[in-house]
C-alpha positions in Angstrom: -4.7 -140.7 -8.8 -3.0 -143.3 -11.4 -4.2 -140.5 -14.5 -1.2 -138.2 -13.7 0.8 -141.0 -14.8 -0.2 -139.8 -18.3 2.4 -137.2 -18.6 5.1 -138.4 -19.9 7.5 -136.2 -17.8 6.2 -136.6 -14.9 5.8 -140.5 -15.3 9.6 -140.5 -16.0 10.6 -138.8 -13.0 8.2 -140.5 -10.8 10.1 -143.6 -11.9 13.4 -142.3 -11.3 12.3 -141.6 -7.7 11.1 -144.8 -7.3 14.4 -146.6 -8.3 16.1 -144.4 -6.4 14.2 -145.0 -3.3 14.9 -148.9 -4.1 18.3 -148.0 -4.3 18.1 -146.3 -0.7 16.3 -149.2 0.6 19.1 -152.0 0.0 21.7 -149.7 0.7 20.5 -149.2 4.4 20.6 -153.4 4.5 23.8 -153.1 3.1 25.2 -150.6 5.6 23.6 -152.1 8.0 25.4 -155.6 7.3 28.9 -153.9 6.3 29.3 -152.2 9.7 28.4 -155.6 11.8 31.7 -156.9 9.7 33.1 -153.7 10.1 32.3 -153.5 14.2 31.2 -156.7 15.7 28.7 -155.8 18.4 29.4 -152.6 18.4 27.5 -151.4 15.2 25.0 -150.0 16.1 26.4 -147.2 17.6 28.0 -147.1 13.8 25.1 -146.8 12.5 23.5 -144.5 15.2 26.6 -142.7 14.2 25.8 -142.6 10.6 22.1 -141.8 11.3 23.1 -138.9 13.3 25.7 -137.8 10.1 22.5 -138.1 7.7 20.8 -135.6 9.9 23.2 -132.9 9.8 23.7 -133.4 6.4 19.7 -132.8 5.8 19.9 -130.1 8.2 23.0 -128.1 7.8 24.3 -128.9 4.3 20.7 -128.8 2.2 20.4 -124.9 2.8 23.9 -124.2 2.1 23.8 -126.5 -1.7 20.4 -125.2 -2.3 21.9 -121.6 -2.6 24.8 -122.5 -4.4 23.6 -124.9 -6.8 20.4 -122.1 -7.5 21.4 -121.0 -10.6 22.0 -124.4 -12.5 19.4 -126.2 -14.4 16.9 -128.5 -12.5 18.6 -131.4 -14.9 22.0 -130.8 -14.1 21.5 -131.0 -10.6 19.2 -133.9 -10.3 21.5 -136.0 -12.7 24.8 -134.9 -10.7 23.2 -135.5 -7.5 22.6 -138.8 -8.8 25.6 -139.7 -10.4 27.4 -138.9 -6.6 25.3 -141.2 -5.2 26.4 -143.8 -7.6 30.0 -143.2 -6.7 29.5 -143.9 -3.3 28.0 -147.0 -3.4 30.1 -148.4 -5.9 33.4 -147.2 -3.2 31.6 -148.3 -0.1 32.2 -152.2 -0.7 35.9 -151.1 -0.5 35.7 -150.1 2.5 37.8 -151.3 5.7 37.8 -148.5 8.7 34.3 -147.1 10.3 35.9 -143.6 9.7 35.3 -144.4 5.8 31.8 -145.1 6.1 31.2 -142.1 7.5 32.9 -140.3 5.0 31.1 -141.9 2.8 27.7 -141.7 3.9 27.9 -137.8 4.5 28.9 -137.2 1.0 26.0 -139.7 0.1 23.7 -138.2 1.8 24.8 -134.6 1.3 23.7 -135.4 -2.5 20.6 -136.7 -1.3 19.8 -133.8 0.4 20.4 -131.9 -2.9 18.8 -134.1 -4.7 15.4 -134.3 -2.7 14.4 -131.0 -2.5 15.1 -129.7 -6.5 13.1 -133.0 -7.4 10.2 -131.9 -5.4 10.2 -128.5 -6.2 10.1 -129.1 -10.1 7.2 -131.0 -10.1 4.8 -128.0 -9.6 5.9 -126.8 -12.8 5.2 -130.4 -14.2 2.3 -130.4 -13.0 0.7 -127.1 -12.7 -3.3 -128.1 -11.7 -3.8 -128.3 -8.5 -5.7 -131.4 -8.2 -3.1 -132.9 -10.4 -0.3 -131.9 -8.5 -2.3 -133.5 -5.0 -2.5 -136.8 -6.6 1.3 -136.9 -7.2 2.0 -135.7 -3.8 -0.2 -139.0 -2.9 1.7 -141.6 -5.3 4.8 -140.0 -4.0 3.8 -140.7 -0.5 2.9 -144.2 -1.6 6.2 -144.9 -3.2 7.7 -144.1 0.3 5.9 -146.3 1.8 5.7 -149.1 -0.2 9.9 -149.0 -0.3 9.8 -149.4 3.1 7.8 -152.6 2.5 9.5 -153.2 -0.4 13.2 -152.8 -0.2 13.9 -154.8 3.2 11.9 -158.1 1.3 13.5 -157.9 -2.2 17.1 -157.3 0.1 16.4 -160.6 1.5 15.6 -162.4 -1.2 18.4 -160.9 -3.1 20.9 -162.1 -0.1 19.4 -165.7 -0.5 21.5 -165.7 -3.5 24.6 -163.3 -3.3 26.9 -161.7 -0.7 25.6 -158.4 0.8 28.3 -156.0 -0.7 26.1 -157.1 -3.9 23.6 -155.0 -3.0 25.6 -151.4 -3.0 25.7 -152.9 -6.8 21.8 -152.8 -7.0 21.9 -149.2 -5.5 24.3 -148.2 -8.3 21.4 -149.5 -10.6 19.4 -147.6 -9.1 20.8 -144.5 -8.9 21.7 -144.9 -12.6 18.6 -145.6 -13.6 17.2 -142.4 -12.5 19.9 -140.3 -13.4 19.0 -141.7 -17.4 15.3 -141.1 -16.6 15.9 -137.6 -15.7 18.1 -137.2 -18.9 15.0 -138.5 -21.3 13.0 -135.3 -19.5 12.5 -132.0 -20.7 11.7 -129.9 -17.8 10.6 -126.5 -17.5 12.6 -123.4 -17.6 11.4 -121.8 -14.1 11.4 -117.6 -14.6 14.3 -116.1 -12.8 14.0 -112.7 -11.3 16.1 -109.8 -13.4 17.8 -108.7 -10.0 20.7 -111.0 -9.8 21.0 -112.0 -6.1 24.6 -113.4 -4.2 25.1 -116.7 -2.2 24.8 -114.9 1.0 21.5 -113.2 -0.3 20.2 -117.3 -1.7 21.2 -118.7 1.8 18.6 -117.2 4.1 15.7 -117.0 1.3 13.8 -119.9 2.0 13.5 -119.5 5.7 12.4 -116.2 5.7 10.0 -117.0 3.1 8.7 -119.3 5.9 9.1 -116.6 8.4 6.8 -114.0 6.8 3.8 -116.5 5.6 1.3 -117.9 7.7 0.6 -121.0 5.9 4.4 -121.9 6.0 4.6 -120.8 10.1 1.8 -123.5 10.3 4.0 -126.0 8.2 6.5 -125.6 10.5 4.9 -126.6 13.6 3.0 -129.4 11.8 6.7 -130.9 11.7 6.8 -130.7 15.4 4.0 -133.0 15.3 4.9 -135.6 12.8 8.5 -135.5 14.1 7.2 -136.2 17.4 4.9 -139.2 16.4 7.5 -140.5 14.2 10.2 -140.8 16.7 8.4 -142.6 19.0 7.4 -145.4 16.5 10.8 -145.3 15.0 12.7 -145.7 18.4 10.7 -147.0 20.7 8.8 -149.5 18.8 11.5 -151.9 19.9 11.5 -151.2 23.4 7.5 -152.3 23.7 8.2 -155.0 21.3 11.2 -156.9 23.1 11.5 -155.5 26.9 7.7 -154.7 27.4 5.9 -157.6 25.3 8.9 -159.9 24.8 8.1 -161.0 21.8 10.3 -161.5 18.5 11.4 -159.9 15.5 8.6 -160.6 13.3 6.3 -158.9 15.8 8.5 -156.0 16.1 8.3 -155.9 11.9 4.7 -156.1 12.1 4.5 -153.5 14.5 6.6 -150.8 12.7 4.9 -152.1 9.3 1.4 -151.2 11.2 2.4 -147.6 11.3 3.2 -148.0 7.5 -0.1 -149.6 6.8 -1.9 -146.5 8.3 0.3 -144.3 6.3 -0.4 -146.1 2.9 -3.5 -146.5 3.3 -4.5 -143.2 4.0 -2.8 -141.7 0.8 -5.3 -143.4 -1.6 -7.8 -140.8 0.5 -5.5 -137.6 0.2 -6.9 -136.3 -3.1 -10.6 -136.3 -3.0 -9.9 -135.5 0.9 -8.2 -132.3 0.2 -10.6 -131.2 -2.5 -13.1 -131.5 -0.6 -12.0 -130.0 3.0 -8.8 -127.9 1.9 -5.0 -128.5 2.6 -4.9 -126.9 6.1 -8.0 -128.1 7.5 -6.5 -132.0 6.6 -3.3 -131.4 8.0 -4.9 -129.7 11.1 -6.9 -132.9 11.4 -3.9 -134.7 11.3 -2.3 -133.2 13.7 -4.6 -133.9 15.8 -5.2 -137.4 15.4 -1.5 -138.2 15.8 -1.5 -136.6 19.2 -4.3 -138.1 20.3 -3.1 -141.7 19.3 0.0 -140.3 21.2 -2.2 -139.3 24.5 -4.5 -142.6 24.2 -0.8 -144.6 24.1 0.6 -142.2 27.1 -2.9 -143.8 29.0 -2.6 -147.3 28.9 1.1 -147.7 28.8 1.2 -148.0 32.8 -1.5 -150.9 32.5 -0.2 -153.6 29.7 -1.5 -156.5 31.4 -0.7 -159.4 28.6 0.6 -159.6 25.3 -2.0 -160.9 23.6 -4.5 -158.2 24.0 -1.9 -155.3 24.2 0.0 -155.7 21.2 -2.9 -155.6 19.4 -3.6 -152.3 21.0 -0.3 -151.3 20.4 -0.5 -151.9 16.3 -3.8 -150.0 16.1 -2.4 -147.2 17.8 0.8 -146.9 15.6 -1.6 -147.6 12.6 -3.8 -144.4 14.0 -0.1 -142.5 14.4 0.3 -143.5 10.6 -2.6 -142.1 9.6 -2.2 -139.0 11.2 1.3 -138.4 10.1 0.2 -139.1 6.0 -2.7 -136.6 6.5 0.5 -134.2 7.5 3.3 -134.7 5.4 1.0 -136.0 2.2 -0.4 -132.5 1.3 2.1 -129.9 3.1 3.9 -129.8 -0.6 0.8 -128.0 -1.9 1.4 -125.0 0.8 5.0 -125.6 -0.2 3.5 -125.1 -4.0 1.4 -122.2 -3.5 3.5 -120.1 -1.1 6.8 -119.7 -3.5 7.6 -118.4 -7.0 9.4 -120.1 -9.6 12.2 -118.2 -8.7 12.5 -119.3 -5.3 10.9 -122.4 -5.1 14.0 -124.5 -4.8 15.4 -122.4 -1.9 11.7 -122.6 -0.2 11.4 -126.6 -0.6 14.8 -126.8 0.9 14.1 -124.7 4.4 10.8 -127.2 4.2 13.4 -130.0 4.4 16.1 -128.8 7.0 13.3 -128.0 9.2 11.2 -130.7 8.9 14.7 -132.8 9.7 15.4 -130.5 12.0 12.4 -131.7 14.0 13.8 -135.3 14.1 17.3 -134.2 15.5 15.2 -133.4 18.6 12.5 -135.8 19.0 15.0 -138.8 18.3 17.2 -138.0 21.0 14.3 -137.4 23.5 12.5 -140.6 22.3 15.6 -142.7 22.9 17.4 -140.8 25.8 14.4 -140.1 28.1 13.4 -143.3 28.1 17.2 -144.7 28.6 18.0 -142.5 31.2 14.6 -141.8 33.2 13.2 -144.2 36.2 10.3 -144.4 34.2 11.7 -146.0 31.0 9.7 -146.1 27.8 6.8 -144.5 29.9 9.1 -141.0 30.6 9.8 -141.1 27.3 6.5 -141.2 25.7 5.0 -138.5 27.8 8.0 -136.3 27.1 7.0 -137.3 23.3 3.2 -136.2 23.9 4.0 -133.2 25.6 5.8 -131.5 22.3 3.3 -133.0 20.0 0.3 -131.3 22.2 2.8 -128.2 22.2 3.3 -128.2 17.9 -0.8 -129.0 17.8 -2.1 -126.1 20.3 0.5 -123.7 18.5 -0.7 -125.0 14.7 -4.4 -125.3 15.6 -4.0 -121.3 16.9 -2.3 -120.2 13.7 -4.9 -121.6 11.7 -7.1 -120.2 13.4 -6.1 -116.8 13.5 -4.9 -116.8 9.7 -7.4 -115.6 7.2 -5.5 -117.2 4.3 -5.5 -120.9 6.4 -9.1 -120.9 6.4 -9.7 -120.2 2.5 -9.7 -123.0 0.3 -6.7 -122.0 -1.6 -4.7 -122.1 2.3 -2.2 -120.0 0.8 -1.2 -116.3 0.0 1.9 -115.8 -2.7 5.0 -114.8 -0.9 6.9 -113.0 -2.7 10.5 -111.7 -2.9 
């Protein structure tokens, strides 16, 4: 995995998404921090709020910069996206009303949503082998994970020593950093089609690209599953933790870091996995297992007897959900990969973005408000989870089924324009 390291551009920008995910990661202790002094009691619902904003902004405004920002070189756009992000957290310590935040945090994340998906999309070009490209598509799943390990530890050791509006300082850095590691790249010229197309023409390409191919139509309902599994670890985690189990913070870190583990672990497995059984067959799989950790959680739910022998349960289960969800989201770049042109690739990895978010502006609410508002609590909620996971997985498992080019090694047919 570590030998794609080796090339030198791709080792650059690998760093620069590290720092930047660094960056992310004390910024969301920031925030977090800046709206209790901001809000009192009240902010969490100011940063429900801003959650909610960084949604729509993945959603509705990463299809509409993708197709304007098409024509510009891969640089320009990553370093601009980055130097945006810089502004913001370099303003948001200055700020003094909730309404700035999120101001702030749309633009932010607006930029991040730019940023994201031309990042991922050059890297095929960096790396053009197949096998080569998997094992970046594992480190890059790995850097995600281990930030969310990471950041929240090297934020608290950081706050031993300075005030928290410090830390929107070491996002700067961060940001910054990968902005000047892009710069020290030279990235390849993708081929643009002679035929000149409009904005309104760029807007809808990537989704109908997803629309037409079979692999991508799988893709898609794979995020059902993973949105599904990750919403109810995400939101709910809490609810077993404190109100169920009624035990502290530290278990409720362990718990949510369980689900991590799972994740991390599995993506040392992703490349010699997918060589060996294909890119559709390991996401299929992993579909799978997250519903079933999701079913075998819906089963004992109504019989937690004592803490001590079902929070153990509990971790094993979100570590099984882990699992599941990296053998989904770890490879789905290479269909991604294999299903666009140089021509449209940005515009493709951006519809795989919006509608892999997309996913999460469902689940979340039905993790958090089903179980809220039902007579059943967490219980209602999980079921209501289960049933659109077993939905996305009966759906994908068909699709696969029934496509030739999902069953072929390669999982993929070109789509072109």
């Amino acid at each position: 995995m570590i030998r794609v390291l080796r090339n030198r551009t791709y080792r650059a920008l690998f760093s620069a998404q590290v720092l930047a995910l660094l960056g992310t990661g004390l910024l969301t202790v920031a925030l977090g921090l800046l709206a209790y002094d901001l809000a009192g009691d009240a902010a969490g619902a100011v940063l429900g709020t801003a959650l909610t904003i960084k949604m729509v902004a993945y959603v509705g405004v990463a299809p509409l910069m993708a197709a304007l920002i098409d024509r510009l070189p891969k640089k320009v756009v990553l370093v601009g996206s980055d130097l945006i992000r810089l502004l913001i957290a370099v303003s948001l310590p200055f700020v003094t009303e909730t309404w700035q935040i999120y101001l702030l945090v749309f633009v932010l994340q607006s930029a991040s949503a730019t940023f994201t998906p031309a990042f991922q999309s050059v890297i095929p070009s960096v790396l053009p082998d197949s096998r080569d490209y998997t094992r970046a598509l594992a480190l890059s799943r790995l850097a995600y994970d281990l930030e969310a390990l990471v950041s929240p530890v090297l934020a608290a050791a950081l706050l031993t020593f300075v005030a928290y509006n410090n830390l929107f300082i070491g996002t700067a850095i961060g940001f910054a950093c990968s902005a000047v590691l892009v710069l020290t790249t030279t990235l390849p010229n993708p081929e643009r089609d002679s035929t000149s197309t409009t904005f309104w023409q760029r807007l809808p390409m990537g989704l109908r690209v997803f629309l037409r191919t079979p692999s991508l139509r799988f893709l898609m309902l794979a995020n059902v599953v993973v949105g599904a599994g990750t919403a109810l670890v995400l939101v709910n985690s809490v609810v077993y933790v404190r109100a169920t189990f009624h035990l502290d913070d530290a278990a409720l870190a362990l718990t949510v870091g369980a689900y991590g583990a799972g994740s991390l672990l599995t993506a040392f497995l992703i490349p010699n996995v997918v060589e060996r059984f294909g890119v559709s067959r390991v996401m299929t799989v992993g579909a799978f297992i997250v519903t079933a950790g999701l079913a075998f959680a819906m089963g004992v739910s109504g019989f937690f007897v004592s803490p001590s022998i079902d929070w153990p349960l509990l971790l094993a289960t979100w570590a099984v959900i882990g699992i599941g969800t990296s053998l989904i989201n770890t490879p789905s770049s290479r269909l991604l990969a294999d299903a666009s042109t140089p021509s449209n690739r940005n515009l493709v990895y951006t519809a795989q973005f919006a509608l892999s978010h997309a996913c999460f502006l469902v689940t979340y609410p039905i993790a958090g408000w089903v179980g809220a508002t039902s007579l059943f609590g967490a219980s209602a909620a999980l079921f209501a989870i289960a049933a659109v996971a077993c939905v996305g997985v009966v759906v994908a498992g068909t699709q696969a089924a029934h496509s030739p080019e999902l069953s072929r090694p390669s999982d993929v047919r070109k789509a072109r324009l």
